[in-house]
N, C-alpha and C positions, 0 to 999 in steps of 0.2 A: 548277893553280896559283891560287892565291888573292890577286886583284888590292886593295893596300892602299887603304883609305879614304882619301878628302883630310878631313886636316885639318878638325874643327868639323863633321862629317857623322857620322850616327847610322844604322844600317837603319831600312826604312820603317817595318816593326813598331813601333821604339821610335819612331818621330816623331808616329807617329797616339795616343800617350799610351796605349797600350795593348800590353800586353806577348802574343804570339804565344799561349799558354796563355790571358791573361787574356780574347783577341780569341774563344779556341773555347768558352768558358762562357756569354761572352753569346750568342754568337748559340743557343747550346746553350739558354738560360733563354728567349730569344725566343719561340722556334720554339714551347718550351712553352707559354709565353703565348699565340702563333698558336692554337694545338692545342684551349689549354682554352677560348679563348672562340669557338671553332667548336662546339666541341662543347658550349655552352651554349645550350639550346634552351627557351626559356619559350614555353608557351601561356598567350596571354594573357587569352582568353577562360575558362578554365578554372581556372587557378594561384590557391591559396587560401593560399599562403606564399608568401617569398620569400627567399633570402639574397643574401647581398653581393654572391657574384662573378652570380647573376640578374638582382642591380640592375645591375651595371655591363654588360653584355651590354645591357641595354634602352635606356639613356643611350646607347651608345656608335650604338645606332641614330640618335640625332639625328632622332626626332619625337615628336610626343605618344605619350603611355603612355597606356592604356587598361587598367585591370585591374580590371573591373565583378567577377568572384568575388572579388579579394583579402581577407580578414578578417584576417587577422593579419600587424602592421607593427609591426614592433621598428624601435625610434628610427636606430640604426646603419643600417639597411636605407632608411628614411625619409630618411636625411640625404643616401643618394647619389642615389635617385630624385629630390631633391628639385634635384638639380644640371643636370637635365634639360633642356635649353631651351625646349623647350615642354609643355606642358601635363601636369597630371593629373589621370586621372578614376580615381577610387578608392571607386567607391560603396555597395560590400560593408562599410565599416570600418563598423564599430558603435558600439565604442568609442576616443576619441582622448584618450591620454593628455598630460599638460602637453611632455612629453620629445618624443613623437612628432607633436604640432603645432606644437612651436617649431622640430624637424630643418625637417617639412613647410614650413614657412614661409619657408622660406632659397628655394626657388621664385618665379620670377622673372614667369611665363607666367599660369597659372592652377591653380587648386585645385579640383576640384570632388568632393565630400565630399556626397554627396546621402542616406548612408547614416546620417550622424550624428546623432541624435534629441536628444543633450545633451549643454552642454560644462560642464566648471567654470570656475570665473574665471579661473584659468593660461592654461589650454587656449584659451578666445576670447581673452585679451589676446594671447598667441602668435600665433593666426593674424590679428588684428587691425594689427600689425606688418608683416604680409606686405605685399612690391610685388605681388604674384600679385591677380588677382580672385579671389574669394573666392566659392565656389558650397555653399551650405548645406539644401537644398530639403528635409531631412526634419527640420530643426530645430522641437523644438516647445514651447521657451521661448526668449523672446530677452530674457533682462535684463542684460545686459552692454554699458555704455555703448563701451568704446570696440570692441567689436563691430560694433556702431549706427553708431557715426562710419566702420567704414569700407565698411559697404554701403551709406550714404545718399552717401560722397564718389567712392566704385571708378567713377561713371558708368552702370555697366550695368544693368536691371531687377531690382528684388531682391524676390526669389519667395521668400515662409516659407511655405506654402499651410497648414501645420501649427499655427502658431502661432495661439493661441485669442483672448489678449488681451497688450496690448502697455503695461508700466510708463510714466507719466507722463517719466522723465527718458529713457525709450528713444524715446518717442512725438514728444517735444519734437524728437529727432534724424531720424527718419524722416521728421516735416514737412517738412524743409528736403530734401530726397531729391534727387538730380541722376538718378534713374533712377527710371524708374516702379516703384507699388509693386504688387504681389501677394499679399495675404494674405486667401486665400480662403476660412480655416479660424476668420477672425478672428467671433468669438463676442460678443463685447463690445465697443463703438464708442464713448470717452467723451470724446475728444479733438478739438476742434473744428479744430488745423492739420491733423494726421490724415487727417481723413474729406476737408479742404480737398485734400488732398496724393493721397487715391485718387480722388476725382472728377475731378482733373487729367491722368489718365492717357488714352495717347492711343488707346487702344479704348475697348468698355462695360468699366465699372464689375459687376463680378459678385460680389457678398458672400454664398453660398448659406447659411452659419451663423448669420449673426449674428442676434441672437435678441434684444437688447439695446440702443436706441440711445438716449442721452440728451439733454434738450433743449440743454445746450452742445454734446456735437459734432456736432445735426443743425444750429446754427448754421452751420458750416464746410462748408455745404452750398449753401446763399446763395450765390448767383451764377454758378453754375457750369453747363454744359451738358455735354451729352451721355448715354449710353443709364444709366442707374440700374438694376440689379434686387436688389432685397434678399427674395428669395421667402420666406427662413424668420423674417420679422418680423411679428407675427400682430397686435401693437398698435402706435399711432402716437397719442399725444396731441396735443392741440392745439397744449401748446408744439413740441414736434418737429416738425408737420410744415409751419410754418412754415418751415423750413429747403427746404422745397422747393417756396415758392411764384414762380410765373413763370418755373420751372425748364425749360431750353429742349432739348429730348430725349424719349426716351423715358425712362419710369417703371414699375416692374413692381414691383408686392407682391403676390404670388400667393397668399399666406396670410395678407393679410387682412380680415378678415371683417366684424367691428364698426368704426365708426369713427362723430365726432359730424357732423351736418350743418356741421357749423363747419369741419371736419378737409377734410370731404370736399368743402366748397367751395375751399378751399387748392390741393386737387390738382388740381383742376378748373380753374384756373387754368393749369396746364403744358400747354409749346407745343413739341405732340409727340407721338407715344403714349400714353397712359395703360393701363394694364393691371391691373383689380383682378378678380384671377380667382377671387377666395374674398366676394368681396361676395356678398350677398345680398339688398340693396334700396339704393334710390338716396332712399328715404325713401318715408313714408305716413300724411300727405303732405310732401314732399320743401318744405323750407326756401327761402322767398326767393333765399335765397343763392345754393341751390345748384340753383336751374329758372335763374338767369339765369349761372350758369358752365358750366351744360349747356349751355347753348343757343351759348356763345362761345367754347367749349372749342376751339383752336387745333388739334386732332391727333387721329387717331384715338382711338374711345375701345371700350375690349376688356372686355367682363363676362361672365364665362363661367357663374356663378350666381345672374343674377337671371332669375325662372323670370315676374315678372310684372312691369306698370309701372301705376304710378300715373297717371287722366289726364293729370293736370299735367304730370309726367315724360314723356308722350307726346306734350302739347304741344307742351314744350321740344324735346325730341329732333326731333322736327318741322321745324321752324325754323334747325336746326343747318348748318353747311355742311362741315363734315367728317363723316368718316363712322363711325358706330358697330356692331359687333357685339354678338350675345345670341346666345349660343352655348348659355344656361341655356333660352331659349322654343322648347318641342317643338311646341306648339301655337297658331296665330296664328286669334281669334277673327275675326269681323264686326267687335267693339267696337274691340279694339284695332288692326286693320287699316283703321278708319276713322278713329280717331285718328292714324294717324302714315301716310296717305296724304296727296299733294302735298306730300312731304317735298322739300326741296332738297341732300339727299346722296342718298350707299349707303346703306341702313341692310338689314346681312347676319344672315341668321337661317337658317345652315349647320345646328339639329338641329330643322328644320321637316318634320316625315314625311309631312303629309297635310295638304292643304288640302281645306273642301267650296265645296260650290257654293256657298253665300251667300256667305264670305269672299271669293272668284274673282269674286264677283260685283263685291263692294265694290273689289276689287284693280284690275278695270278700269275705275274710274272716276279713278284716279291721274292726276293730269298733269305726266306729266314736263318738267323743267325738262333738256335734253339727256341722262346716260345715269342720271338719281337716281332712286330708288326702290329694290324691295326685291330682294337676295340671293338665292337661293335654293340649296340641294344641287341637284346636278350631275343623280343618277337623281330626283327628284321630280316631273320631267315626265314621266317612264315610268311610274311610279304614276298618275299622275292617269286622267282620261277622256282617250280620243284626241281629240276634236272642242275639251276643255275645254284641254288641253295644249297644242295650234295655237293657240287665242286669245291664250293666255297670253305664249308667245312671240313671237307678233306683238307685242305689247305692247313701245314702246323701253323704259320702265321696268319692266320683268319679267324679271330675269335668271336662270337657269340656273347655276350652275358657276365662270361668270367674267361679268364686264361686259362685254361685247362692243359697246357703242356703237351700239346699234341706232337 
């Protein structure tokens, strides 16, 4: 017997807005949905396409996407990764079309795009839009201002290591940087906020290319501290290296060679390391200038190829109270071991093979001022004579290896 409804009452089926049929299709289309994205299995390390229902499978993960092989990214595909909440690293793409960096860009997290070597103007105004930080490491022009504006404003350190030289209106943008800059690959320096804006950065300073620096933007060099090396800069005029006088740091030009007694009194001046590993003389004979900036020179001083010294320079260096390496003199005579005894530093001569008896002779007549005097390699006391070796180390200014404070 079939008990009558009251009045204004429907079966459940009909109340829940879905009719008993219509209730077994969804769950029917569900289940499908369950099924296919179980069974969507992307390696991520691996995977060098992707399609939609792949994108959504990875998003639906809810963390960063990693997909170092990907190459090829259709914009559709791009626009659902790009819905990701955190991050992505897509560093395989090669090329980024306007379509598929504007999808990219809808990315809230990050972008990191290390693969891409050039964009056109579309393509950087697109991801220049983006809230995402923006990671671009194998880019290797960057002439797109509003590109500029948004790695100098994103806050984070903006790394082009590939970038050679940098346009005047992209340059102007990069001065003003809220994040340190990194362009290691930069070949040409002509810009005086610039080089102001990489000497500001809070390690050394490392420019291994640059081959190029003119005398406005070694002006933007003025004032600044910290470790400087520009090893592949082989000349420095006078106007340039003004830019580095009273510079508080070290300083490394490893290539170069020539330079005027004028130049070289400038650097001479810097309080802090110095390091000219391609010099070849400190002059002959060495400039007023440059015996009294020897002699007051604030920081150690590193010459790996001068092979000889000039009295004067022997003087100087004499008188010094930090301490200098010659890493260029094989051989320390009588003369010049008479010159720069009763020295008031270290003064270290690490490719010294052999000393004789008269030099040894001269050598202990040194009078140390606590542990000053001279360096020597570690094995050179095993060389020597047994009886001549014990003198030498008894000696407080005679060191072996290391200072040891004798």
């Amino acid at each position: 017997m079939t008990t009558p409804m009251e009045p204004g009452t429907r079966p459940c089926a009909v109340a829940s807005g879905v009719r008993p049929a219509g209730r077994v299709l969804v769950l029917l289309f569900a289940t499908i949905a369950l099924a296919s994205s179980a069974a969507v299995a992307v390696d991520t390390e691996t995977a060098t396409s992707l399609n939609e229902l792949e994108a959504q499978a990875l998003v639906r993960a809810n963390r960063a996407i990693s997909l170092r092989a990907l190459r090829d990214l259709k914009p559709n595909v791009a626009a659902i990764l790009a819905m990701n909440r955190g991050g992505l690293t897509l560093d395989s793409i090669r090329q980024l079309p306007p379509e598929t960096a504007q999808a990219l860009a809808a990315n809230q997290s990050s972008l990191k795009l290390d693969g891409v070597a050039t964009l056109d103007p579309a393509a950087a105004f697109a991801l220049a839009q983006s809230r995402a930080q923006i990671s671009l490491e194998g880019l290797t022009v960057l002439d797109s201002v509003p590109l500029a504006m948004k790695f100098a404003t994103q806050g984070t350190p903006v790394t082009l290591p590939l970038v050679k030289q940098v346009p005047e209106e992209v340059a102007n943008i990069l001065a003003k940087s809220r994040g340190d800059l990194h362009l290691e690959g930069l070949q040409t320096l002509d810009h005086p906020g610039l080089a102001n804006r990489l000497a500001s950065r809070k390690d050394a300073l490392v420019l291994p290319a640059l081959t190029t620096l003119t005398p406005e933007a070694a002006k933007g060099f003025v004032g600044t501290s910290g470790s400087i090396s520009l090893p592949a800069l082989t000349t420095l005029d006078d106007e340039c290296v003004k830019g580095f006088a009273r510079h508080r740091g070290t300083l490394d030009f490893d290539t170069l060679e020539q330079i005027s007694q004028e130049a070289l009194a400038v650097l001479l001046t810097n309080r802090g390391t110095l390091e000219l590993a391609a010099l070849k003389t400190l002059g002959d004979p060495p400039s007023p200038e440059v015996l009294k900036a020897l002699e007051k020179q604030d920081g150690m001083l590193s010459l790996t190829s001068v092979t000889s010294l000039h009295p004067d320079a022997a003087a100087a260096i004499r008188k010094r109270k930090a301490p200098v390496e010659f890493f260029g003199i094989s051989t320390l005579t009588p003369d010049l071991a008479g010159a720069l005894i009763n020295c008031q530093t270290i003064i270290s001569l690490p490719s010294v093979a052999e000393l004789d008896s008269p030099t040894a002779q001269v050598l202990l007549t040194h009078r140390a001022k606590g542990s000053s005097g001279f360096l020597f390699p570690a094995d050179l006391a095993g060389r020597l004579p047994a009886e001549s070796a014990k003198t030498l180390q008894r000696h407080r200014g005679i060191h072996f290896g290391s200072v040891n404070g004798k």
